[in-house]
C-alpha positions as CSV (number, residue, x, y, z in Angstrom):
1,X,-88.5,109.5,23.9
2,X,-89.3,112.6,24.4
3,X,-92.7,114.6,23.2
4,X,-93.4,117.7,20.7
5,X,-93.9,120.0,23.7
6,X,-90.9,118.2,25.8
7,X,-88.8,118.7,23.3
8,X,-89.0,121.6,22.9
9,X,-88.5,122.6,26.7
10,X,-86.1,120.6,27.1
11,X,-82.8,122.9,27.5
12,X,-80.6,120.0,25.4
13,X,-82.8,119.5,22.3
14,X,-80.6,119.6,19.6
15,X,-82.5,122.2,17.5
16,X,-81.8,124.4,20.8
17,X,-77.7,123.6,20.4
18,X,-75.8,125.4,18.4
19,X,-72.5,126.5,17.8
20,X,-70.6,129.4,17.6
21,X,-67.0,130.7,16.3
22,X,-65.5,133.8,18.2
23,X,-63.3,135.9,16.9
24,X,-60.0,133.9,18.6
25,X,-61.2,131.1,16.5
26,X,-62.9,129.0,19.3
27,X,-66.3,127.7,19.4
28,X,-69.1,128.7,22.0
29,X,-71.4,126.0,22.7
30,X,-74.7,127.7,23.4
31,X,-77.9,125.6,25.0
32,X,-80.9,127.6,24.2
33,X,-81.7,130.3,21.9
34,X,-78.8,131.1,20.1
35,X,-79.8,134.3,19.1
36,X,-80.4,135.5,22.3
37,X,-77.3,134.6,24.4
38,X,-78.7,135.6,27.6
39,X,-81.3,133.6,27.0
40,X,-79.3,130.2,27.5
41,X,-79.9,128.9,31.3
42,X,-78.4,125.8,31.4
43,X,-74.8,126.3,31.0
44,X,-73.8,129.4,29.9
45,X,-70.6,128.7,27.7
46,X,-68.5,125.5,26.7
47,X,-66.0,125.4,24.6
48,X,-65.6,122.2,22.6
49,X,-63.8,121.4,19.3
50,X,-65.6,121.1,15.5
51,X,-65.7,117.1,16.1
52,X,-68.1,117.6,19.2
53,X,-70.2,119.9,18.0
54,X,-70.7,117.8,14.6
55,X,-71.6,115.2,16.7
56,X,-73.7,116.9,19.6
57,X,-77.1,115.6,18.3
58,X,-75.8,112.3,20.3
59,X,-76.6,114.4,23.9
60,X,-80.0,113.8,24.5
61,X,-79.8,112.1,28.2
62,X,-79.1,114.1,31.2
63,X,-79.6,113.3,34.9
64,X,-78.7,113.3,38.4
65,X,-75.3,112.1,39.7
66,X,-75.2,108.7,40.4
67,X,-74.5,104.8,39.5
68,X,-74.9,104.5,35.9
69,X,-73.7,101.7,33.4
70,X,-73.8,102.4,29.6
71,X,-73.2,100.1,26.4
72,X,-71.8,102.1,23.7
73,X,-70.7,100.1,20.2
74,X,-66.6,100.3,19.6
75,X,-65.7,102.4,16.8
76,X,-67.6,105.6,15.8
77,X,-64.9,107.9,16.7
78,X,-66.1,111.3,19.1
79,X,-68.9,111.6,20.7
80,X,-71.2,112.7,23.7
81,X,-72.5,109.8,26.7
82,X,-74.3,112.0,29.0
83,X,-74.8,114.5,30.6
84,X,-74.8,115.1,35.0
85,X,-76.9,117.6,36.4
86,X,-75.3,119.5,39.5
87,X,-77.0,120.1,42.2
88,X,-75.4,123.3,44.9
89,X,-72.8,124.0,46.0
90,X,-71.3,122.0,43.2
91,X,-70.1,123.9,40.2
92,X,-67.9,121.5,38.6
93,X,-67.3,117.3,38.2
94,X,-63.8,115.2,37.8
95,X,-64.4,111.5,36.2
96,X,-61.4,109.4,37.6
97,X,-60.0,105.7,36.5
98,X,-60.0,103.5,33.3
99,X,-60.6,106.8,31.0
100,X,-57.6,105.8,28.9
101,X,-57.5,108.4,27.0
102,X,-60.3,108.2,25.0
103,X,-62.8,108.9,27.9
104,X,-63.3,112.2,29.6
105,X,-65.6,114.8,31.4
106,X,-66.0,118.7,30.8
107,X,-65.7,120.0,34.6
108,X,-68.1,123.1,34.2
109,X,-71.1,121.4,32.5
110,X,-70.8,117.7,33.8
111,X,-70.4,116.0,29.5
112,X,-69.5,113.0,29.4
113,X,-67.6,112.0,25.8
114,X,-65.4,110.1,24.3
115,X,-63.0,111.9,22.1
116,X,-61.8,108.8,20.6
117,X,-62.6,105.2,19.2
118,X,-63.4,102.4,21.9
119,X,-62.2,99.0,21.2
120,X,-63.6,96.1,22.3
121,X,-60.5,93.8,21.3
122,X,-58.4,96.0,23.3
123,X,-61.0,96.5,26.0
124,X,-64.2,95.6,26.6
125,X,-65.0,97.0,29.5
126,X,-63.8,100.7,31.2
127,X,-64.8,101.8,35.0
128,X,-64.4,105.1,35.9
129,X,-65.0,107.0,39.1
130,X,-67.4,110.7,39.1
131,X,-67.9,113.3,41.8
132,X,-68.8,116.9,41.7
133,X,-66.9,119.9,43.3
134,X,-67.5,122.7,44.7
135,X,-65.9,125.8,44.0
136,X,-62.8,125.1,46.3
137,X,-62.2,121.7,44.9
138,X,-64.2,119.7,47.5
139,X,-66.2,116.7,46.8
140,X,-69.9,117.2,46.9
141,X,-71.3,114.1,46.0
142,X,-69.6,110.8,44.9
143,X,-67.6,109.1,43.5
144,X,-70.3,107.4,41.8
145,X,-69.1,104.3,39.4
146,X,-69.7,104.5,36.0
147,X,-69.2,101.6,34.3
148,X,-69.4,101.6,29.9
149,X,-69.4,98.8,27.9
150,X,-68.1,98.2,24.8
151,X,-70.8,96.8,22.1
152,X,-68.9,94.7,19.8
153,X,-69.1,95.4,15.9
154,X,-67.4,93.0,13.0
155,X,-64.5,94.6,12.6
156,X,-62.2,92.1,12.2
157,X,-61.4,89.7,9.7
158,X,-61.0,85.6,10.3
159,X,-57.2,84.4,10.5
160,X,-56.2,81.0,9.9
161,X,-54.1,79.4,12.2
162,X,-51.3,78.4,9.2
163,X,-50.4,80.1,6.1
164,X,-50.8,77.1,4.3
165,X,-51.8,73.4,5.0
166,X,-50.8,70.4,4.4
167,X,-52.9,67.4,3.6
168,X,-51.8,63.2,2.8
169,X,-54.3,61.0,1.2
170,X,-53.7,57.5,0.0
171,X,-55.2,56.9,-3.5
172,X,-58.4,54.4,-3.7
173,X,-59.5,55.9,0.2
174,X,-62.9,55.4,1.0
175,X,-65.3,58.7,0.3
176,X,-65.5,60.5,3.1
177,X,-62.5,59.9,4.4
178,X,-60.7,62.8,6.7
179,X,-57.6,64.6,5.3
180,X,-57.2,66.9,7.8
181,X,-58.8,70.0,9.2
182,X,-58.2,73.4,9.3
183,X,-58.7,75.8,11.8
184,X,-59.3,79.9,12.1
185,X,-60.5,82.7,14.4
186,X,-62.0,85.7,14.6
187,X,-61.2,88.6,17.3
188,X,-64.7,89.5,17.3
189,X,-66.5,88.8,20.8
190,X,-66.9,85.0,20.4
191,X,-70.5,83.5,20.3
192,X,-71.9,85.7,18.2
193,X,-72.9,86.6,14.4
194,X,-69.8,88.9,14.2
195,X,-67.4,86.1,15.2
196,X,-69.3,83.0,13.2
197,X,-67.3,81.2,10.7
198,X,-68.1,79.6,7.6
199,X,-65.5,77.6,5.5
200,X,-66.0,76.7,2.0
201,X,-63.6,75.4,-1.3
202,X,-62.6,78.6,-3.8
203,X,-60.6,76.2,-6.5
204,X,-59.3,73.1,-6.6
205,X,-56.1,72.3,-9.7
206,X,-55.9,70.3,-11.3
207,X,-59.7,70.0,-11.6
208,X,-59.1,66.0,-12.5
209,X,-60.7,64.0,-13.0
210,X,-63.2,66.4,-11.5
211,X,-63.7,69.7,-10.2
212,X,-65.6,68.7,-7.0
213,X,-63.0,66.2,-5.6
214,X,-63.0,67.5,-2.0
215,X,-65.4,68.8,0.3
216,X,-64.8,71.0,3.8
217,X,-67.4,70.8,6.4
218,X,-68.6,74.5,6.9
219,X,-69.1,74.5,10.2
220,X,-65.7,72.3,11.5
221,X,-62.9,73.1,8.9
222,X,-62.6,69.2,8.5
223,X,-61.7,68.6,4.6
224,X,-62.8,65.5,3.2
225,X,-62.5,63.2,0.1
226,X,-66.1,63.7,-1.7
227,X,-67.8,60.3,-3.6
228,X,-65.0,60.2,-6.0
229,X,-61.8,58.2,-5.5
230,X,-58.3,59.4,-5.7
231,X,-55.8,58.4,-8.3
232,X,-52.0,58.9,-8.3
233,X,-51.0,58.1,-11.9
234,X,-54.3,60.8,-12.9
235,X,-52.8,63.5,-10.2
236,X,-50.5,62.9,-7.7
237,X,-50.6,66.3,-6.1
238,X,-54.1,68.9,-5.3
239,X,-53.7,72.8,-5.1
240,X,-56.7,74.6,-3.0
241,X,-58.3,77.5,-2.7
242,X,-60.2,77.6,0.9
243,X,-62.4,80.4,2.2
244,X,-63.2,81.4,6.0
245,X,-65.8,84.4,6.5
246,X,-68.0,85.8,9.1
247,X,-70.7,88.0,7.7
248,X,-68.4,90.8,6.6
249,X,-64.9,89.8,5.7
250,X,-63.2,86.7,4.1
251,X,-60.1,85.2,3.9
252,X,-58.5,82.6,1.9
253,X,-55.8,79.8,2.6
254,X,-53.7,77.7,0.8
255,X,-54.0,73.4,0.6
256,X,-51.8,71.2,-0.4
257,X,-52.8,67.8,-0.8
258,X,-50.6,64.7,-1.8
259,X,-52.2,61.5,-2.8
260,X,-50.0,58.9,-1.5
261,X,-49.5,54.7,-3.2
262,X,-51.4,52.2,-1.5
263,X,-50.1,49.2,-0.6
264,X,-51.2,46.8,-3.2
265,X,-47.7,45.4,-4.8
266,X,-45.9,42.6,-1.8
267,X,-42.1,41.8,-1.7
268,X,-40.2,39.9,-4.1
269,X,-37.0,37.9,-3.6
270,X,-34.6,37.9,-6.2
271,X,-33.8,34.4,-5.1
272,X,-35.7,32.0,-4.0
273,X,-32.5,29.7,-1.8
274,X,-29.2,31.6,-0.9
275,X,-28.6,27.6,-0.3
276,X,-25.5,27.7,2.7
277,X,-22.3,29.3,4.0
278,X,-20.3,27.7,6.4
279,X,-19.1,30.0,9.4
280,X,-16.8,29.5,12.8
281,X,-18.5,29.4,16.0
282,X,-15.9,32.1,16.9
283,X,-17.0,34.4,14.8
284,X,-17.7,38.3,16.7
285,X,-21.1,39.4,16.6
286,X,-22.5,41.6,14.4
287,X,-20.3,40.3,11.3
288,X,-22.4,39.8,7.9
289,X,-22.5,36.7,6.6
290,X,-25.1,36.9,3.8
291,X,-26.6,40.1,1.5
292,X,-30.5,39.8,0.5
293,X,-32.4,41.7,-2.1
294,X,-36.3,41.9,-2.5
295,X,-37.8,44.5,-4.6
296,X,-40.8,46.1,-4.2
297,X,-43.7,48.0,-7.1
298,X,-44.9,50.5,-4.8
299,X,-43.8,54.1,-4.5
300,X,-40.3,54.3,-3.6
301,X,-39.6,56.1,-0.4
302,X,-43.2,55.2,1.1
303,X,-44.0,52.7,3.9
304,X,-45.5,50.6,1.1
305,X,-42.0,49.5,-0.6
306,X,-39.9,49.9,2.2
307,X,-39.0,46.3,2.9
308,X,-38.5,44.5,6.6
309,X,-36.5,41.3,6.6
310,X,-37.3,38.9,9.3
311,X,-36.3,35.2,10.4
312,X,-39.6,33.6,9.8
313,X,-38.5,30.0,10.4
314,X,-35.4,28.1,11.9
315,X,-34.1,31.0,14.7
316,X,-35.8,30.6,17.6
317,X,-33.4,32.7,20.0
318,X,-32.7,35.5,17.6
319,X,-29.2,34.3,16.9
320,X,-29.2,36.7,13.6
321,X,-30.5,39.7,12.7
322,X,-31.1,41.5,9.6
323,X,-30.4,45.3,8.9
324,X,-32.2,47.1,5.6
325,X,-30.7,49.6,3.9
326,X,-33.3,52.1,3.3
327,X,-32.2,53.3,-0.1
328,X,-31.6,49.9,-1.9
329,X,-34.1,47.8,0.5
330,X,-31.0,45.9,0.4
331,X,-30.5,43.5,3.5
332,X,-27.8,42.0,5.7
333,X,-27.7,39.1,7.5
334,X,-25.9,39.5,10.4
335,X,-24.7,37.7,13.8
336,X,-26.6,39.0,16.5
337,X,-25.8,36.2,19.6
338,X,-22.3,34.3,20.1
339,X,-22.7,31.1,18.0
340,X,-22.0,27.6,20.0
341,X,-21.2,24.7,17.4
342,X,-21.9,22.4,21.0
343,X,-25.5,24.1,21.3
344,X,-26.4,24.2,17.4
345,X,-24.2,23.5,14.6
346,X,-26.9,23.5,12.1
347,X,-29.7,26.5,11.2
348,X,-32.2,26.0,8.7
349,X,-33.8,29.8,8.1
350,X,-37.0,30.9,6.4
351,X,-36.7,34.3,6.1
352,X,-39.5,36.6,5.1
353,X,-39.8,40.2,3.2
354,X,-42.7,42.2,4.2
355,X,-43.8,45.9,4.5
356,X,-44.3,48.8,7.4
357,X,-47.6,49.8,6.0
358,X,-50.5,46.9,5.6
359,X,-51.5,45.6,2.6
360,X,-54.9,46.7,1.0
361,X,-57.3,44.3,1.1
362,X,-57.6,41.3,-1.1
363,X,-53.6,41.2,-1.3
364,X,-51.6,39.1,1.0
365,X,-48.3,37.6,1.8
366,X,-47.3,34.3,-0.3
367,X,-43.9,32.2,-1.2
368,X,-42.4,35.0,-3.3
369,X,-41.8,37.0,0.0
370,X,-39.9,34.3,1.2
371,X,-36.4,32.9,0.9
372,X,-34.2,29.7,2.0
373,X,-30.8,30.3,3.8
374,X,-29.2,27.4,5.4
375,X,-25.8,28.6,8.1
376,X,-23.3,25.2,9.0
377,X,-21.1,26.2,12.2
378,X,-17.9,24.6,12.9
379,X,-16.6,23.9,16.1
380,X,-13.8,25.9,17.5
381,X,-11.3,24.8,20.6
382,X,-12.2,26.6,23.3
383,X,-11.4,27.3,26.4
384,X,-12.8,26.0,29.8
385,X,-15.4,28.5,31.1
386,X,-16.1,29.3,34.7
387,X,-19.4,29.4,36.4
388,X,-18.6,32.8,37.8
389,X,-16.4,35.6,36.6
390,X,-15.2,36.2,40.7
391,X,-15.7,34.0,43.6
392,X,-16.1,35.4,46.9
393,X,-15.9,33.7,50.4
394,X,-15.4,34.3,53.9
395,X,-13.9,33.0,56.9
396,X,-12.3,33.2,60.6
397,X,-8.8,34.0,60.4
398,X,-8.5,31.2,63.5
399,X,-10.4,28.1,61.2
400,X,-8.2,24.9,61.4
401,X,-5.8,24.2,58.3
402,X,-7.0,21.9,55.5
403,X,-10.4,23.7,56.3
404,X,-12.6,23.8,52.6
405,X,-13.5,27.3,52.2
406,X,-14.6,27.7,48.3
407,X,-15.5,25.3,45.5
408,X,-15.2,26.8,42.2
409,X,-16.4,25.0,38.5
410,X,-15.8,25.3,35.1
411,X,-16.5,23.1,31.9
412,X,-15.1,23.1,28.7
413,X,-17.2,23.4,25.6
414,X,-15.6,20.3,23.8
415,X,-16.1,18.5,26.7
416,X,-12.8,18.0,27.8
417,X,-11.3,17.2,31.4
418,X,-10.6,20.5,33.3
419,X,-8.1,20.7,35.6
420,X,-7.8,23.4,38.6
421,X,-4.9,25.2,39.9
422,X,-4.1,28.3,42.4
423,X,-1.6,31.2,40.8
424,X,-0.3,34.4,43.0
425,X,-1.0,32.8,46.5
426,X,2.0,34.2,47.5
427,X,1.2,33.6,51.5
428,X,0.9,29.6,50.7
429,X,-2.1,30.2,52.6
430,X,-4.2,28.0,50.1
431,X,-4.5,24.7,48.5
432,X,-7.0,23.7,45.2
433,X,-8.2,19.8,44.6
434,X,-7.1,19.9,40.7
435,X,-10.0,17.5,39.5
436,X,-13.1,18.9,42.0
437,X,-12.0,22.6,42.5
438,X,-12.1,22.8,46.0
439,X,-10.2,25.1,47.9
440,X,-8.5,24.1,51.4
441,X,-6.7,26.4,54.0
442,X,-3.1,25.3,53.6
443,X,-1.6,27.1,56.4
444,X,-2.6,29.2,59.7
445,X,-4.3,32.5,58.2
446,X,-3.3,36.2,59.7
447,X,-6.0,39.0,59.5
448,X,-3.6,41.4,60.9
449,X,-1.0,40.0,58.3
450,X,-3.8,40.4,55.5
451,X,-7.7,41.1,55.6
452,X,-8.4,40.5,51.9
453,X,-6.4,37.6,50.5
454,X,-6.7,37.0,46.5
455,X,-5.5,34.9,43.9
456,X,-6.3,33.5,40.8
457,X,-7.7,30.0,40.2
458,X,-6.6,28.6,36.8
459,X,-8.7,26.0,34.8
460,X,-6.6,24.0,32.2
461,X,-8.0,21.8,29.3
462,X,-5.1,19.7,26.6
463,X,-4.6,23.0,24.9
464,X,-6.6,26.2,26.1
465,X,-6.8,27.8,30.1
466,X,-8.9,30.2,31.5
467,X,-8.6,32.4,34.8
468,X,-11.4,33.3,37.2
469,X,-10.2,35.4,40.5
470,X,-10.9,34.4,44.5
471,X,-11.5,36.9,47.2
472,X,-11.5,35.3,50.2
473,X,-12.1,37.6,53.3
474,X,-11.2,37.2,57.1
475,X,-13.1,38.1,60.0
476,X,-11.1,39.3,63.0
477,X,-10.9,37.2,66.2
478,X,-9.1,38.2,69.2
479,X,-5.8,36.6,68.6
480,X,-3.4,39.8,69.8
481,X,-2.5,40.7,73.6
482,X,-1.9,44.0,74.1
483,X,1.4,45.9,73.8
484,X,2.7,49.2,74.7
485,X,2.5,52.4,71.9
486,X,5.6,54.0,73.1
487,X,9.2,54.9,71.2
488,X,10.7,55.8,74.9
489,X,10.1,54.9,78.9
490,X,8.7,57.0,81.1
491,X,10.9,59.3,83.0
492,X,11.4,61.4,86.0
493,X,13.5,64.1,86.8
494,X,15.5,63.9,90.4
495,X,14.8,64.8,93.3
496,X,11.1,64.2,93.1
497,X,9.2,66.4,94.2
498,X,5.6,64.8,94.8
499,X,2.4,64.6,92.2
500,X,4.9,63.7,89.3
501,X,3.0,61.0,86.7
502,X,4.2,59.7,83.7
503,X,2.0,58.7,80.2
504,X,1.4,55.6,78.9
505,X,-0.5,53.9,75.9
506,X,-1.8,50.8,75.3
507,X,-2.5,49.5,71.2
508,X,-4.0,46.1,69.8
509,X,-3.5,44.9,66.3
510,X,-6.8,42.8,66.6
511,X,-9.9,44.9,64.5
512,X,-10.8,47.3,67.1
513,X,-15.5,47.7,66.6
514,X,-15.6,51.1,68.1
515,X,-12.8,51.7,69.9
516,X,-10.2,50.1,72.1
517,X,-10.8,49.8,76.0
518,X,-8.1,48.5,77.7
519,X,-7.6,48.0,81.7
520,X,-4.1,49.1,83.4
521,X,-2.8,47.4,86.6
522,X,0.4,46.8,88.4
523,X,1.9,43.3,89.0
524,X,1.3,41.4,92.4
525,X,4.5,42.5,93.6
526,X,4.8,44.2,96.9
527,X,8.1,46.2,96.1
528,X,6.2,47.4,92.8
529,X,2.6,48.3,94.9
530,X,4.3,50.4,97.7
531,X,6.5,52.5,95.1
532,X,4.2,53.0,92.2
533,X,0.5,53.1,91.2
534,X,-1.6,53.7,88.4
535,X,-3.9,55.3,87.1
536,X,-6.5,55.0,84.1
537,X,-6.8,58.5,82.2
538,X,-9.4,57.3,79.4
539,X,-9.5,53.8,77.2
540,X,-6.3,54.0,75.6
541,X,-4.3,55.9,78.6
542,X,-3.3,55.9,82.0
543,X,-0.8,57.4,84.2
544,X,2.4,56.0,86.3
545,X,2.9,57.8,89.2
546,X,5.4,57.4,92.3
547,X,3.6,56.6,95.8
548,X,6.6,59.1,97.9
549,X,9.7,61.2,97.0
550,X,12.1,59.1,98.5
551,X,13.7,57.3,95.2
552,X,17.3,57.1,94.4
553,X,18.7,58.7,91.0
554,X,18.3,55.1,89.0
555,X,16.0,53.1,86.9
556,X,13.6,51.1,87.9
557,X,11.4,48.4,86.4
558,X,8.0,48.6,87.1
559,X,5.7,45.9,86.1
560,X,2.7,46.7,84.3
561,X,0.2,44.2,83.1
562,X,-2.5,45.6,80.2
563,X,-5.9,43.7,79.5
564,X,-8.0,44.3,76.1
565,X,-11.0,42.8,77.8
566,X,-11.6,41.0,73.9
567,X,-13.4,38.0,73.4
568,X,-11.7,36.0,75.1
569,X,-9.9,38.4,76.8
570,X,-5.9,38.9,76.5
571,X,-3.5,40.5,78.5
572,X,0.2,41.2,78.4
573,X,2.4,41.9,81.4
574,X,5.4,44.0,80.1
575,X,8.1,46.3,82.6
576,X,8.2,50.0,82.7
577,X,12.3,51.5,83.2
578,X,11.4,54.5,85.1
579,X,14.3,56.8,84.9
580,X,15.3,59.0,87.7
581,X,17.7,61.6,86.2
582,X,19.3,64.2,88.3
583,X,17.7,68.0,87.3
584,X,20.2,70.1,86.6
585,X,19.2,74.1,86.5
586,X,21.8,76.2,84.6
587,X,21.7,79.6,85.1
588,X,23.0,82.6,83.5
589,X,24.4,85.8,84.5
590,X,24.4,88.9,82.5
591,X,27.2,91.3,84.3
């Protein structure tokens, strides 16, 4: 603060501002003596608008250029901060960054205002950037940061987070028991008086049986049954008023609250014994075979009358199942596994009706809830089953015949005699034992013939067959010499001239791993060594070439013998007609 005598030195003191309106409309903003214009040493004129000058009692700081933070309260529309001193050369000052609009400094005297509203919700905290000129523009100190905060005031209301709530409470629920909570904020800066929210009940309708049924922690927003208990037949449904406020504003939300039955009426049958029905043991699953009805006091539509049917007694593999229909609580009885008169032909059931939601306490479960259903199944003939749906085997193509290479089995529900038999073995390659269900070679097999042989074995009872399928497969063994891969011999044209060569391929039908590799030699023949050799080009390939020119126009047979170095290894000697044909040029003459 400033003293008597300080004050009224000081060039700023408001009594020693005034303002002034020229003749162009404008307004002179004179520090001094007003009177005496000359008289005004700190800055001579600045021209500023009404707002300012209203509000220049505000300007009572001034300083130095420099670091300077400031906390100014959002709101309050224009207004002066401070003001910078300037020291020579400098004549003027430019503020730079987060100004946004609402901040600003006037160049000649160094004022800095806001001619605008801060907001702290928008932004809370704005860093600007000050240096003072001199006359050409040059910086003469700075930039210095300014930083201003924003002081937050409560100018924002508390929102709830929903329009309107929605709240389920079982009648007879223990005071103090939670419905639900509800939630709001406030924009204000959080932690403080302006932001801190108290909730509270306006109304409650119907006000019945009393006016003070619910209670909603201040502090939380959690609403709560007070010491009274809840009664649908009284009210089934609870209108509220609730308030949220901070210390200036208020707002007010709707609740809805339904009191919900409790679960204090069990399942009745209609019946206690559906006594029996006889069914096939053929019958598809999922047929019904009986219809239930139980009814239920509790409020329709709730977990508390919604009825579950369950096999209680005489089921243990969960060969039915029963469906509810949730409108009627109607239920079918239904099959849910394939019957088997062999396995059971006789089900005693105990089946039960009881609810989703628990019971209250002090009601349970007793013989009302449960009924008597008794299901006879009759046998049906059927056929022989197989162990298997598909049998697989295999085998080397080179095993011995009457070799046993599969046993299949089947059994007949009825326990009659089954009886095996082979269809589509269209190769005769197999045999079956028709009482054991063994499966022999019949005849030599042939990979090359066929890799993957299959057929279909047949099991026959007195009146009823079944089919199951065999895949037997056959592993390669090296059963095929060698052979040539050519559609024509080799051939030479006459008179030889020397370096003529011939191609030749070799080709296996045995399984080849990787990749054939054969080995090309001539027979132990003198004649054939002195006129011909041969040569290997790659695995598959080699060339025939003649040893001299001297041949006669004829063909010759040269033998060749080919290995396919298998395990054990095969070869094949086979005889190469050479050709000699004469070369005939024809040429043409064009006159």
């Amino acid at each position: 603060m400033f003293s008597a005598k300080q004050q009224e030195s000081h060039p700023l003191y408001y009594n020693k501002i005034t303002c002034k309106r020229l003749s162009d409309g404008e307004l002179l903003f004179v520090c001094g003596d007003s009177r005496h214009l000359s008289a005004a040493f700190l800055h001579p004129f600045l021209y500023l608008s009404q707002a300012m000058c209203q509000n220049l009692g505000d300007l009572h700081v001034t300083g130095p250029l420099k670091d300077m933070n400031f906390s100014i309260p959002e709101g309050g529309g224009v207004r002066f901060i401070y003001q910078f001193t300037s020291e020579p050369p400098a004549v003027s000052f430019r503020a730079t960054g987060e100004k946004d609009g609402i901040i600003d400094i006037v160049p000649r005297t160094g004022i800095l205002f806001l001619n605008g509203s801060l907001d702290r919700e928008t932004k809370a905290v704005h860093r600007l950037q000050v240096e003072s000129l001199d006359e050409k523009g040059n910086t003469v100190k700075g930039p210095y940061t300014v930083t201003i905060y924003v002081e937050d005031i409560n100018d924002n209301p508390p929102e709830f987070d929903q329009i309107k709530y929605t709240g389920v409470v079982r009648q007879n629920s223990r005071p103090g028991s939670n419905i639900g909570t509800l939630t709001a904020k406030d924009m204000d800066e959080e932690n403080t008086l302006n932001s801190r929210l108290r909730f509270k009940i306006g109304s409650q309708v119907p006000a019945v049986p009393a006016s003070n049924l619910f209670f909603i922690q201040q502090d939380t927003g959690i609403l709560q049954l007070t010491s009274r208990s809840l009664n649908k037949r009284i009210a089934s449904n609870y209108s509220l008023k609730v308030l949220v406020s901070d210390e200036v504003f208020q707002t007010i939300c709707d609740v809805q609250v339904h009191v919900i039955d409790i679960n204090d009426q069990i399942p009745i049958f209609e019946k206690s014994d559906y006594y029996n029905v006889t069914v096939a043991e053929s019958l598809p699953v999922g047929t019904v075979i009986l219809e239930i009805q139980a009814t239920d006091g509790d409020e329709p539509g709730t977990g508390s009358s919604y009825i579950i049917y369950q096999m209680k007694e005489g089921d243990p593999n969960n060969t039915f199942i029963i469906d509810t229909d949730s409108e009627t609580n109607r239920g079918f009885v239904k099959v849910n596994k394939a019957l088997d008169f062999e396995a059971t032909p006789v089900y005693n059931l105990v089946i039960s009706a009881t609810n989703p939601e628990p019971l209250v306490l002090g009601v349970q479960y007793n013989s009302s809830s449960l009924t008597l259903f008794k299901v006879f199944v009759t046998n049906v003939d059927e056929p022989p089953v197989f162990h298997k749906m598909v049998y697989k085997g295999e085998v080397s193509e080179d095993i011995p015949v009457n070799t046993l290479v599969m046993t299949v089995e089947a059994y007949d529900p009825e326990g009659d005699t089954v009886r095996y038999s082979l269809k589509g073995d269209v190769r005769k390659w197999l045999r079956i034992d028709s009482t054991t269900g063994q499966i022999y070679t019949a005849s030599t097999l042939d990979r090359e013939q066929e890799e993957t042989y299959t057929v279909e074995v047949v099991a026959s009872e007195l009146t009823q067959k079944s089919k199951t399928t065999f895949i037997l497969h056959l592993r390669d063994v090296n059963d095929n010499p060698p052979l040539l891969a050519m559609d024509y011999p080799p051939f030479f044209c006459h008179p030889l001239s020397g370096g003529e060569r011939a191609f030749i391929q070799a080709d296996d039908a045995d399984e080849q791993w990787w990749y054939s590799t054969f080995t090309f030699s001539l027979a132990d023949d003198m004649n054939t060594r002195n006129n011909w050799e041969i040569s290997k080009v790659n695995a598959t390939h080699a060339y025939l070439s003649p040893k001299h020119a001297n041949f006669e126009e004829k063909v010759y047979n040269v033998p060749v013998i080919i290995n396919d170095n298998g395990k054990p290894p095969l070869e094949r000697k086979v005889n190469l007609e050479g050709i000699l044909y004469l070369m005939v040029v024809y040429h043409d003459y064009i006159s």
